[in-house]
ZAMARGU-4260 file (C-alpha; in steps of 0.2 Angstrom, whole numbers, plus 5000, padded with zeros to 4 digits):
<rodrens>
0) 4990/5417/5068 | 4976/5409/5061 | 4970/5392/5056 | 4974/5396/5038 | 4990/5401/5042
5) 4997/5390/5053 | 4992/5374/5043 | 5004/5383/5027 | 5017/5388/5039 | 5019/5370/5047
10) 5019/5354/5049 | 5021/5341/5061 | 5028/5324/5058 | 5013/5311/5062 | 5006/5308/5077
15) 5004/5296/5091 | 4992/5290/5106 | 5003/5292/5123 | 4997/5286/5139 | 4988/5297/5152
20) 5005/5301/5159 | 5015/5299/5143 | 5019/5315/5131 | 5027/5312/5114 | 5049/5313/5117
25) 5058/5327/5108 | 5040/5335/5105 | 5040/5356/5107 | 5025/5357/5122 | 5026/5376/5122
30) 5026/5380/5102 | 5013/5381/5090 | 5004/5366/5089 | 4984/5359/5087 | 4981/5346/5101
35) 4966/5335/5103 | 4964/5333/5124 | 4955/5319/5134 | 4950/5322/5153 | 4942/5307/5161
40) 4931/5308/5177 | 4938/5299/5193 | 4931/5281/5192 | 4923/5286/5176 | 4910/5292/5184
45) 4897/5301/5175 | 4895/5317/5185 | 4896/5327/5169 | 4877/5323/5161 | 4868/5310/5151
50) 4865/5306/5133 | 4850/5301/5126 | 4843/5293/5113 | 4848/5278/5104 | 4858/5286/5087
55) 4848/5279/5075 | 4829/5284/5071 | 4830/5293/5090 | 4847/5305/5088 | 4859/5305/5104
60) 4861/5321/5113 | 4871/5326/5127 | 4864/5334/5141 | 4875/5342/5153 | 4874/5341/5173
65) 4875/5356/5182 | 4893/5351/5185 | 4897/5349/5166 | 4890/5366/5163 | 4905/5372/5177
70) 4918/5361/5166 | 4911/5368/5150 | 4911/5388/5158 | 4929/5383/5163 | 4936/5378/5147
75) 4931/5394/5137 | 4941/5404/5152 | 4957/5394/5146 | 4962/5409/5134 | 4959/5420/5147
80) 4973/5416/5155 | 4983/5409/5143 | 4980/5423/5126 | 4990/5411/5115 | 4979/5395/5117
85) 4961/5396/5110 | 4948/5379/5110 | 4941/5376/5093 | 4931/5362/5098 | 4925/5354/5112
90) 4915/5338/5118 | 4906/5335/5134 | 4902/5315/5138 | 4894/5308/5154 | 4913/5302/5160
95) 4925/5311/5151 | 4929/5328/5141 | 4936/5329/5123 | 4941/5347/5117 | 4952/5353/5102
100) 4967/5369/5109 | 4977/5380/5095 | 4993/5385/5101 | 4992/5401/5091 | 5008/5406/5098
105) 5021/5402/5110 | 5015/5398/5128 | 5024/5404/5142 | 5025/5387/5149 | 5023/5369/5144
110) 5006/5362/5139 | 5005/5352/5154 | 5003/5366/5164 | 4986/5375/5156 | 4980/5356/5157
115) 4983/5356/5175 | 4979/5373/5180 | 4963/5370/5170 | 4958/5353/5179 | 4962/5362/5197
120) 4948/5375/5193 | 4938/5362/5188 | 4941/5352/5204 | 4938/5369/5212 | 4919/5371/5206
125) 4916/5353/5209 | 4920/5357/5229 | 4909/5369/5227 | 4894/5360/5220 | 4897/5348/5235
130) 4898/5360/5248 | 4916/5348/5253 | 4933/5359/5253 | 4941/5341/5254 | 4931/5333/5242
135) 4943/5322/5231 | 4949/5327/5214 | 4938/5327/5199 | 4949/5321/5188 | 4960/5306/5184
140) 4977/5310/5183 | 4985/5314/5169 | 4977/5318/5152 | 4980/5312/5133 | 4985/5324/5120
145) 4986/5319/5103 | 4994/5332/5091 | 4984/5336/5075 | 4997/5339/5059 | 4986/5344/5047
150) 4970/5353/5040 | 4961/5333/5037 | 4966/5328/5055 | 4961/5342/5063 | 4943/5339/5053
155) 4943/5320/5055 | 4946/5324/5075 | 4932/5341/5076 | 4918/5324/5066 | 4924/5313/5080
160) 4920/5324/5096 | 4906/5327/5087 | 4899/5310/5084 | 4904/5304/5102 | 4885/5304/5109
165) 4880/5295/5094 | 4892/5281/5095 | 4889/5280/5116 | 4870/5279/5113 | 4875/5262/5098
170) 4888/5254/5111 | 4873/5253/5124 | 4861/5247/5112 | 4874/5233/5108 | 4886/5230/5122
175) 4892/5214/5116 | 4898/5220/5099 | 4908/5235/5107 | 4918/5223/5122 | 4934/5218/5123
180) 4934/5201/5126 | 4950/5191/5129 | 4956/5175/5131 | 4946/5169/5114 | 4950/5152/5111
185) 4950/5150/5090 | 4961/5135/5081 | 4970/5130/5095 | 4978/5153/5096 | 4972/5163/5110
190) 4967/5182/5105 | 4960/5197/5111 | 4944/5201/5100 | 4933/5215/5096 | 4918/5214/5087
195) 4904/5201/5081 | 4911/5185/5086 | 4900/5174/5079 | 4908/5178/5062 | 4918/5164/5064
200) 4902/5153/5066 | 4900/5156/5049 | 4898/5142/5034 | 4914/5147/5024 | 4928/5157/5030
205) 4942/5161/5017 | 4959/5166/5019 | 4965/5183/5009 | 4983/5180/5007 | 4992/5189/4994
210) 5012/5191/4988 | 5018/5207/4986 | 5026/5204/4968 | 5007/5203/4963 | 5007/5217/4951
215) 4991/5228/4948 | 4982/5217/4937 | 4984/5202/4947 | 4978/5215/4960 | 4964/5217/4952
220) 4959/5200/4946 | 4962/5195/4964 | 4950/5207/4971 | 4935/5201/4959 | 4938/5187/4964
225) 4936/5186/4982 | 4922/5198/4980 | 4913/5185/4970 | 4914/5174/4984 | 4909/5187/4998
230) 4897/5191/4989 | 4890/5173/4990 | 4892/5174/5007 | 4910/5170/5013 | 4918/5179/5026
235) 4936/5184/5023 | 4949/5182/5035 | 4965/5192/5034 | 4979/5203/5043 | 4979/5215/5029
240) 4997/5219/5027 | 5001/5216/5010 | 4995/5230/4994 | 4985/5214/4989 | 4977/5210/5005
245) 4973/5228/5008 | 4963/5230/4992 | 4955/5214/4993 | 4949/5218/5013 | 4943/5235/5009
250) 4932/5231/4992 | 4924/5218/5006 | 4923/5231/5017 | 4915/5245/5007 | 4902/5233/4999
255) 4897/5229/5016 | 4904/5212/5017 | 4909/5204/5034 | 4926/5202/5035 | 4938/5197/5050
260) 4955/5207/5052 | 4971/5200/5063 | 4982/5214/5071 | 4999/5216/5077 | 4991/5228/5091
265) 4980/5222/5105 | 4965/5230/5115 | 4965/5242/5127 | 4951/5240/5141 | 4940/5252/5133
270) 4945/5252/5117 | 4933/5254/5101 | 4934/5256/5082 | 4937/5272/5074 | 4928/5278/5060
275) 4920/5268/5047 | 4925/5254/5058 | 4912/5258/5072 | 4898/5257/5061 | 4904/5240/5055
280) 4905/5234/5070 | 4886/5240/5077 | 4881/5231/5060 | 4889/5214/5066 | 4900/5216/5052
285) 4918/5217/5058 | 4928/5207/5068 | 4946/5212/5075 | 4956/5199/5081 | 4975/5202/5090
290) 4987/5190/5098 | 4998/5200/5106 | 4996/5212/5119 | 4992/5232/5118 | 5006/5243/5116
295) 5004/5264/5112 | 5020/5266/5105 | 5019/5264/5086 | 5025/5250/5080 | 5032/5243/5062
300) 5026/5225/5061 | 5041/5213/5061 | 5041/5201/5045 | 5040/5186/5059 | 5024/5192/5063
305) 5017/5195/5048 | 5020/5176/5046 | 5012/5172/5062 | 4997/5184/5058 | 4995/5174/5041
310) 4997/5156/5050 | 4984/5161/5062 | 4973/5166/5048 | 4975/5151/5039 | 4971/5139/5054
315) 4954/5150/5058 | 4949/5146/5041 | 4952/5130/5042 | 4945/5125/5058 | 4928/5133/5053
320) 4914/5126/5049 | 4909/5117/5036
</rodrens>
């Protein structure tokens, strides 16, 4: 079964972002399904090459070690071994190893397994490179799949692996804008924040708070609105939740405005915006804000919170800058 076919034939119900350790409950691991997979070196190590260039006028381009050419080899034995997965996509990094597997057809064993028989060869050739029968593992434990339900998703994910060297090559040329930084101090609320801080250094900070009985046209009239003052060089502050705030948060975004978003969910260590985000966030653009602590279960925000997320708002404003 093809591509084609499998994507008319079915689909899956959303997705989620376990843990290393943590696979989706109820989930089919030996049927057909597309899975994104994350490896991560030991210690994050980066044993597995090196990118150059800066992602800008220079492009970023990875250049496997000896080592990551082994990994690479290794991977494109996995259907071998195991005829009803195939990788569609892969994506070496100094550190860690993203690739893309189709279960074409039912596997003869959980997922888990081909990940880990996979990861023991690799472990294998690493031995081997360093001439150590007892070398240590190559590989953290664990793995993160995240299962890809559709024909966008799996496109979205194949531009993503591919734009990794790009987007490490931006996060060196500006570490501070791509750290998670906690314990920020702002109006008397403590967050976790990610992105250009100084954006609330800035002369006018408005609030973007909006009912939900706002119908389009008040939608509408709002957006102009506030877009008339980011344009003049406010910076709009918001939890985006409701239709209103939404609207209003993405004109400023699209346009380029700077903007400062609240969130239920907090930071990861190594977290990082996705998509556009990352490019507003290497052009000081975007700040992302969060009380709370990370959690990768999804979540639906609790209407307490949404109160909180707006206060908080509120007080940031307020206790800018005049």
């Amino acid at each position: 079964m093809d591509l084609e076919q499998f994507h008319s034939k079915k689909r899956w119900a959303g997705d989620v972002v376990p843990s290393m350790k943590r696979r989706r409950v109820g989930h089919d691991y030996q049927g057909r399904c597309i899975y994104m997979i994350t490896l991560v070196v030991e210690g994050r190590r980066p044993l597995l090459g090196h990118v150059t260039g800066d992602g800008g006028q220079e492009p970023a381009v990875m250049h496997p070690s000896p080592l990551g050419t082994a990994v690479l080899h290794q991977l494109a034995a996995i259907s071998s071994h195991y005829p009803a997965a195939s990788v569609i996509s892969q994506q070496l990094m100094p550190d860690h190893l993203h690739f893309i597997i189709f279960v074409k057809d039912r596997l003869p064993c959980h997922l888990s397994q081909v990940i880990n028989g996979y990861k023991g060869g690799c472990t294998s050739l690493y031995r081997q490179l360093m001439h150590d029968p007892s070398h240590p593992a190559l590989w953290e434990k664990g793995y993160n799949d995240r299962i890809l339900d559709g024909r966008n998703h799996l496109q979205r994910m194949i531009d993503y692996l591919d734009d990794n060297p790009r987007r490490l090559a931006i996060k060196r040329s500006k570490p501070d804008l791509f750290q998670v930084q906690q314990g920020i101090q702002v109006a008397g609320h403590t967050f976790a924040a990610l992105g250009n801080l100084f954006l609330l250094q800035a002369p006018l900070l408005l609030q973007v708070q909006c009912t939900r009985k706002l119908t389009q046209q008040d939608i509408a009239e709002t957006r102009r609105r506030f877009m008339a003052h980011a344009a003049n060089g406010a910076v709009l502050v918001s939890p985006s939740i409701s239709p209103g705030e939404k609207a209003v948060m993405r004109a400023a975004f699209e346009h380029g405005y700077p903007i400062i978003i609240l969130q239920e969910n907090g930071f990861a260590p190594l977290a990082k915006p996705g998509g556009k985000r990352f490019d507003a966030c290497s052009q000081g653009r975007l700040l992302l804000l969060a009380p709370w602590e990370h959690h990768n279960d999804r979540r639906a925000i609790k209407q307490s919170q949404c109160w909180q997320l707006n206060d908080m708002a509120a007080a940031i404003c307020n206790h800018s800058p005049r």
